[in-house]
N, C-alpha and C positions, 0 to 999 in steps of 0.2 A: 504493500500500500504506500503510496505516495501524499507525502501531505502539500496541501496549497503552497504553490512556490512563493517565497518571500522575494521579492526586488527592492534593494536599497536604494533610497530617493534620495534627493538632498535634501534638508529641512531647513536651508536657510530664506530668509525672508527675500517673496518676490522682487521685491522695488530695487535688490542691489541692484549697483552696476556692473552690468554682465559683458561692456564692447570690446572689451581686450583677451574675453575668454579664448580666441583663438589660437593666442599664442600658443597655450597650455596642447589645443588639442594638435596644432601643427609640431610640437615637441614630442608627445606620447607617436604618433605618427610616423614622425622621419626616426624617433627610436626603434620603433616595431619593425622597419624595411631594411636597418641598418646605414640610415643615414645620418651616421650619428656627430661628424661636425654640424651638420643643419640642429639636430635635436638638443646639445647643451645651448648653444644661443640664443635659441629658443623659450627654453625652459629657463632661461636666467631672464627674458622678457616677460615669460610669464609669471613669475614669484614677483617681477618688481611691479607687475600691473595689480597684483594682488595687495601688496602693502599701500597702494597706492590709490586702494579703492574703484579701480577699473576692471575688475576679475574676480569669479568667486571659485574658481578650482585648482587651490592651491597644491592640492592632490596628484593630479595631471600634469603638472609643471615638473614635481618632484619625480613623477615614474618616466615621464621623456629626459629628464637630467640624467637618473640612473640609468637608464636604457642608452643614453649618449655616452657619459662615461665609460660603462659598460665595455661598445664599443669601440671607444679610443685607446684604452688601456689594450685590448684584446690586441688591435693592429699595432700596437707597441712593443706587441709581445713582453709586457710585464709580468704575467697570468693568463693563462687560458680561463676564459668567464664565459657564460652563459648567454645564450642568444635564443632568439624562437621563430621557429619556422610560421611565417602568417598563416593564422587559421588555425596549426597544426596544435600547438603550446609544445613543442618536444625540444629538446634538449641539445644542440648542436656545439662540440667546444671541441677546441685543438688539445693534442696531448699537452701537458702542465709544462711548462719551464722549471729550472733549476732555479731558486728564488736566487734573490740578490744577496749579496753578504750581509749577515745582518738580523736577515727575515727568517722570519716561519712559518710553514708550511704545514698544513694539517688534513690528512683524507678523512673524509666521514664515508661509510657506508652503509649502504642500507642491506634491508634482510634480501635476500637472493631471490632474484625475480622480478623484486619492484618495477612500477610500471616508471619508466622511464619521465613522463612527462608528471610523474609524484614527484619525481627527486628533483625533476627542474624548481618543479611547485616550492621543493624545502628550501632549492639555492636561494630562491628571491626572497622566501619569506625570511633567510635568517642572512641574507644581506639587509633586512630591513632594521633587524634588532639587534645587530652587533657595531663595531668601532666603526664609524665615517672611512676609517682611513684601512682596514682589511677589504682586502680582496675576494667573493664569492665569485665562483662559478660552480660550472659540472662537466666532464666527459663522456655523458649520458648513465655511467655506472655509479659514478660516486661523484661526493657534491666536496669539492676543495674548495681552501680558507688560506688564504695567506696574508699573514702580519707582518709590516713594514719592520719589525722589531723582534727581539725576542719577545714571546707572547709573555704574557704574568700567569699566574695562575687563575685568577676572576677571568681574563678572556678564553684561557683555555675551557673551562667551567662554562663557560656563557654559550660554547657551541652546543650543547648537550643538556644544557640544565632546562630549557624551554619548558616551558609545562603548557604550553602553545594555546587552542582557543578556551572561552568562559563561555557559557551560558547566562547570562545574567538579566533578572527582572530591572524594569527602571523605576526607580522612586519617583526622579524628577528629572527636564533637560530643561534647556535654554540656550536661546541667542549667544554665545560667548560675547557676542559685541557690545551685548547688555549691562556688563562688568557686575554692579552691585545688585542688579534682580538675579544674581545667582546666588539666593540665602536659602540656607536649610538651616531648620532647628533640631539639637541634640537628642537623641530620647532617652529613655532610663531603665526599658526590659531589660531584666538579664537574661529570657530566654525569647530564639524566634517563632512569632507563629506561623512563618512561611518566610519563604526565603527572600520577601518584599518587602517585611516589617521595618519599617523606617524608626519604628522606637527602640530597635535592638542596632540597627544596621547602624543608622546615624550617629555616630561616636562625637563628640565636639572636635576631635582631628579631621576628622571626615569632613565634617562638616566646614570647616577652615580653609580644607582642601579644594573642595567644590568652588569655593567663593573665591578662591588664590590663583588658582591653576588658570594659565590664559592654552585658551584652545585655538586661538588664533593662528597660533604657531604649533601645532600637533608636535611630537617626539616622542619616540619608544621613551617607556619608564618600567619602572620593577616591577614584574606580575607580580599583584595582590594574592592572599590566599584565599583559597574558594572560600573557606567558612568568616570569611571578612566584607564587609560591605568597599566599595572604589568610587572612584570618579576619573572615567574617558573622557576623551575628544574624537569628534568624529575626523576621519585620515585626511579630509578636505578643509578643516577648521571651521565647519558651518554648525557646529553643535557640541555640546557639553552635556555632560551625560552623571546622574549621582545612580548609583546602584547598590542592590542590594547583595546578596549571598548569592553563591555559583553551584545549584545542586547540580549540573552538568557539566563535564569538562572534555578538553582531547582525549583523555582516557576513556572516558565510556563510549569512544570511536573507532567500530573494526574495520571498516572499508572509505575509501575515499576515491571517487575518479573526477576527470574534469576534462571535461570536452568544449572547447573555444571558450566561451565566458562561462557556463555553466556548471556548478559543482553538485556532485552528486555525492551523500554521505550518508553511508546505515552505520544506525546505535545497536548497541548491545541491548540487551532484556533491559540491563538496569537502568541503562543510558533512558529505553523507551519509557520506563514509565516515572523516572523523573520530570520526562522533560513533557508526559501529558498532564502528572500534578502540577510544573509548574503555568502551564498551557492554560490549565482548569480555572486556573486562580486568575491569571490575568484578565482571562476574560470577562472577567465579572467587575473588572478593577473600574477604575476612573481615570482618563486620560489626564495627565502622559505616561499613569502607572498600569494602562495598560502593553505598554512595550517589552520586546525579548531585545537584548540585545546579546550578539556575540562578540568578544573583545579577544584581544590579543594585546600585553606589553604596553598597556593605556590605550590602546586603538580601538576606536569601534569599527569593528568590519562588516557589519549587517544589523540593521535596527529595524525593527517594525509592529506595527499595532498589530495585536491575539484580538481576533474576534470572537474564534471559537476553541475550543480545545483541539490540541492536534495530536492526533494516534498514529503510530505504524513506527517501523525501523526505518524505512530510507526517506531521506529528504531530499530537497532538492532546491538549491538557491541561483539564482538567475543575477547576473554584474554585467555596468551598463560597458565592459570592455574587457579583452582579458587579462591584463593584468592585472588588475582586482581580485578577478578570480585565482589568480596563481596566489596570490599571498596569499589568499583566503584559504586554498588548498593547502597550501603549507605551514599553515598554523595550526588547520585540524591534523594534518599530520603529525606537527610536534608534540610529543607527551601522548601520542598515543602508539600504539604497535604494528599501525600501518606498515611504517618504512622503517622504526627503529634503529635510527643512526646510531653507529658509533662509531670513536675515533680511533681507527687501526693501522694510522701512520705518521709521525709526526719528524718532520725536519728542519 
């Protein structure tokens, strides 16, 4: 059984100014073809039309830059990285170079068989949560990482540790451009009655949180723990997000595929009937607590209103491009046993 696809919208207010959005989508574009001196220029036009108040997909900008760089480095031959065949999402990369004096090199692999265009899915998603300055790609077998330095141990730790996507109910969102109408008040349960309860979730750090955090400027941050309430930014900056508890995680995730923009993912038993209790509940909620959101690393990667309760194992989410969808794939992949990387080579 297939539950109702969810499509992520943007939830920012119509009236912005939307006339420089091109930039963005001419970057994401000439990254996708490999015309990747067109797509950094681009993408650096389009982040500055966005501070600038002439652009609202700050998002777009960011995936044609990395899609550019990508790119440049690859014809550099600093790193073999990761490229996608259009249409296809699969995996195209030259054998690895010998790093530079210096650097470090790391192979991850995954469990034997992995579908080839998962482990792209993992490259992108964990070039999006690790140093600016490492290198992700893939060889179509295995997803390589290479640091400008000797790594430390936190980055070593940081390929691996992902506890990758959340489930999470919404308490409350808002405009990030709104600054102080993002106030939430503390509450005092010591136990939750659903994993919504904003009188347990809502900590006065939390709460602090929500009100501090500028989404304007999205960036990975520390995965919260599931049994703890968070506040995301949507990956565009048009939304700020307070939530509660994560009765569903990457972990109760046994399959993942993704075909162009579309990800398809079955739960486990326990996966499924967490995720129709907490289905059951929203729907009956009050807007904006009636929303699921799925996060990754403070990012929200998919938000959307529960009408009704949703039952079955496989889902199926729809993204308005694919790169979207590969991160999205790659974060249900991490932390759960899909593709279970590990690091089986390190120089």
């Amino acid at each position: 059984m297939t539950a109702p696809q969810q499509t992520p919208t943007s939830l920012a207010s119509e009236d912005r100014d939307t006339s420089q959005n091109w930039f963005a989508v001419a970057s994401l574009a000439s990254g996708i073809v490999g015309l990747s001196i067109i797509a950094v220029p681009f993408g650096v036009l389009g982040l500055r039309a966005v501070r600038q108040g002439h652009a609202t997909n700050r998002g777009l900008s960011i995936a044609g830059l990395v899609l550019g760089a990508v790119g440049v480095a690859a014809w550099a031959g600093a790193v073999a990285l990761a490229t996608s065949t259009p249409g296809r999402g699969n995996a195209v990369a030259a054998p690895a170079p010998t790093p530079a004096a210096g650097a470090t090199r790391y192979v991850l692999t995954p469990t034997p068989g992995s579908d080839k265009a998962l482990v792209h899915a993992a490259a992108v998603y964990l070039s999006s949560r690790i140093d600016d300055d490492a290198k992700v790609g893939t060889d179509g077998r295995s997803v390589l990482v290479v640091f400008p330095a000797p790594a430390t141990a936190e980055q070593a730790a940081s390929l691996v540790a992902g506890s990758g996507a959340q489930f999470r109910p919404v308490i409350d969102d808002a405009d990030p451009m709104a600054g102080s109408g993002t106030v939430a008040t503390p509450g005092s349960a010591s136990t939750p009655s659903w994993p919504g309860d904003a009188t347990f979730y809502v900590t006065a750090d939390l709460a602090q949180a929500y009100t501090s955090t500028d989404c304007t400027r999205p960036a990975p941050a520390q995965q919260p723990a599931p049994d703890s309430g968070a506040v995301a930014c949507a990956a565009d900056g048009s939304r700020k997000y307070l939530l509660g508890g994560a009765p569903l995680t990457a972990a109760d995730i046994s399959a993942v595929s993704i075909d162009r923009n579309t990800v398809t993912y079955v739960l486990t038993r326990e996966g499924e009937a967490a995720l129709t209790n907490l289905t059951t509940q929203l729907a009956s909620a009050v807007p904006p607590a009636n929303q699921m959101a799925i996060t990754a690393d403070g990012l929200e990667l998919s938000a959307a209103q529960v009408l009704a309760p949703i039952r079955g194992t496989e889902m199926q989410v729809r993204f308005p491009d694919e790169v979207a969808a590969q991160v999205f794939a790659g974060a249900l992949t991490y932390g759960s046993k899909v593709i279970a990387l590990e690091v089986t080579d390190a120089e």
